[in-house]
C-alpha positions as CSV (number, residue, x, y, z in Angstrom):
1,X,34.6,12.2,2.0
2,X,35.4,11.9,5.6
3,X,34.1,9.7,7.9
4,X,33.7,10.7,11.6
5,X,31.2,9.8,14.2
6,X,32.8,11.5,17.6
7,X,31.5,14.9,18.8
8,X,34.4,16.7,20.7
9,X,35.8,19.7,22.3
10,X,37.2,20.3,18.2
11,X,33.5,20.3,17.2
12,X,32.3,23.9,15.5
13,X,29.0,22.7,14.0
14,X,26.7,20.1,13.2
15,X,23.6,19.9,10.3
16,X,21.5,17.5,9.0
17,X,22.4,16.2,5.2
18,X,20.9,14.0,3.0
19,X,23.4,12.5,0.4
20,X,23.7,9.0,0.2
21,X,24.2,7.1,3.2
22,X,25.5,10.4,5.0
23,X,22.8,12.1,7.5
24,X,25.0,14.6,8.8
25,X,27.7,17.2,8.7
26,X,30.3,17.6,11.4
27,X,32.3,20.7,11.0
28,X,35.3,20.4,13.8
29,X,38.7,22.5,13.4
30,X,40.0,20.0,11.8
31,X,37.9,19.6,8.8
32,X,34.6,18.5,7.7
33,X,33.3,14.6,7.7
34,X,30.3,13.2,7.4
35,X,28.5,10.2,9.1
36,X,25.6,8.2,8.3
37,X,24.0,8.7,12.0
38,X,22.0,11.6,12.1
39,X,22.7,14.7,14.4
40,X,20.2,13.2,17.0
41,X,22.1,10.0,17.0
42,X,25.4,11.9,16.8
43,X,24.3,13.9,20.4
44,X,22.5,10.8,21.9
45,X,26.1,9.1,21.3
46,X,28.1,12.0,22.7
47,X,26.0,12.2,26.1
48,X,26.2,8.4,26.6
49,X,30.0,8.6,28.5
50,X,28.9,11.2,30.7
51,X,26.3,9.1,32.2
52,X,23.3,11.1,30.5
53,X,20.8,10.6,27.6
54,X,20.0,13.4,25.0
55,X,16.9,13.7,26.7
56,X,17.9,13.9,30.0
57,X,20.6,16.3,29.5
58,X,17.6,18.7,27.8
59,X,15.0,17.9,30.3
60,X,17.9,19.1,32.9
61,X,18.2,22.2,31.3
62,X,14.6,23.4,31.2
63,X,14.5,22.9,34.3
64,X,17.9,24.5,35.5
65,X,17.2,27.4,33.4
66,X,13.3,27.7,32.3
67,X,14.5,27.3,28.9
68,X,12.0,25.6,26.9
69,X,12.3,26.5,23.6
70,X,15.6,25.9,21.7
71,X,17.4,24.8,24.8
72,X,21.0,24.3,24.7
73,X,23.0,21.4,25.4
74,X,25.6,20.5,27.7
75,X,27.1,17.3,26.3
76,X,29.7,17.3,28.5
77,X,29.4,20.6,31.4
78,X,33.0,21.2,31.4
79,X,34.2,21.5,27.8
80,X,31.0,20.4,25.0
81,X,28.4,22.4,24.8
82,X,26.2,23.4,21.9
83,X,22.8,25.4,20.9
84,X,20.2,24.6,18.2
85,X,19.2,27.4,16.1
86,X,16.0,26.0,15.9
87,X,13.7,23.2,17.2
88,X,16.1,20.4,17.9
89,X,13.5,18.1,16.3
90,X,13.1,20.1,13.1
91,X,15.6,18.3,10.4
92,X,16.6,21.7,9.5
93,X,18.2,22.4,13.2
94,X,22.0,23.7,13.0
95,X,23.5,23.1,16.4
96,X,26.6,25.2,17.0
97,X,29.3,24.2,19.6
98,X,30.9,27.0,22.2
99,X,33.4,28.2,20.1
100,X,34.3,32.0,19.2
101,X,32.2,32.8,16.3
102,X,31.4,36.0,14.5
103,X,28.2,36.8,13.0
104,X,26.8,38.7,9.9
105,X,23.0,39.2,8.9
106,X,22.9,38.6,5.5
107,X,18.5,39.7,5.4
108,X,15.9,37.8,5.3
109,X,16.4,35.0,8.5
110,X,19.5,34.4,7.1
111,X,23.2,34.7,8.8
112,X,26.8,34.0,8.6
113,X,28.7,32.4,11.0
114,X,32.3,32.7,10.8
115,X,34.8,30.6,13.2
116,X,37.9,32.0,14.9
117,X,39.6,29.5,12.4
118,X,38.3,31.2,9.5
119,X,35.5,28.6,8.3
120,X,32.2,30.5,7.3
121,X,28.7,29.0,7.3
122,X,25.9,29.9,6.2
123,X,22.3,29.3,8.8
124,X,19.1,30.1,8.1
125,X,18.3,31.8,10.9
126,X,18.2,35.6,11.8
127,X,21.2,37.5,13.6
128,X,19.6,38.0,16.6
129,X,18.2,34.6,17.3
130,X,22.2,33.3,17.1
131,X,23.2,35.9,19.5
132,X,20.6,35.1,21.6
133,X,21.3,31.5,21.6
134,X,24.9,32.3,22.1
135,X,23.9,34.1,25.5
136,X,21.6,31.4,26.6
137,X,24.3,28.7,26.2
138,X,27.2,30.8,28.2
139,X,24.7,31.6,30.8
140,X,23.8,27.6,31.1
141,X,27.8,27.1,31.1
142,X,28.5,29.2,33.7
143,X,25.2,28.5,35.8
144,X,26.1,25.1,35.9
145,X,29.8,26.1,36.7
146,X,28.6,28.3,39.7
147,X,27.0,25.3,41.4
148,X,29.1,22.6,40.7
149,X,32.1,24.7,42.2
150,X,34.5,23.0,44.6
């Protein structure tokens, strides 16, 4: 197994696991590791160099974009940037990073998420929520890019 505790522009995915010492599962385009920090640690971490907390950078976006529910993440606002497909709190949250990703329903709150680099994942969330995340993370990129213009 692979050891890796950096979140970075190669990031596709994280999700929660419980084997072991390992509490989560980093999917980047290089492969898939496994750390024993869990996803909240991993983001916490990942905030920390661009002078923000995990919290903060949430709390920002609410605000910024009256997202309260599910709202994305901009780890750092010019190149890391994820969504939760669920309550980031909830051990069962899958945060995907802005990559190109394709998506099939596969019934029953249940999708597949398939990376420009062929990697496929399965979430346990519908379709529509994904796409809708998708759109709610691209519009916080590009809000924030549209203010913070030179």
């Amino acid at each position: 197994m692979k050891k890796c505790f950096l979140i970075d522009k190669n990031t596709l995915m994280l999700k929660s696991v419980f084997t072991g010492v390992h509490k989560s599962k980093i999917i980047k385009t290089s492969g898939v590791y496994y750390s024993p920090l869990s996803v909240q640690q991993l983001l916490a971490n990942a905030c920390i160099p661009y002078a923000s907390t995990l919290e903060g950078r949430i709390q920002a976006i609410k605000r910024m974009m009256n997202y309260f529910v599910k709202t994305p993440l901009l780890i750092d606002p010019n190149g890391i940037a994820a969504f939760p497909t669920i309550s980031y709190k909830n051990l069962e949250c899958v945060w995907i990073f802005n990559h190109h990703f394709e998506v099939e329903s596969l019934g029953k709150g249940k999708s597949k998420v398939t990376f420009s680099n062929g990697e496929a994942y399965i979430v346990h969330v519908s379709k529509n929520v994904l796409l809708k995340q998708k759109q709610r993370l691209h519009a916080t990129i590009d809000t924030y890019r549209t203010i913070h213009r030179d």
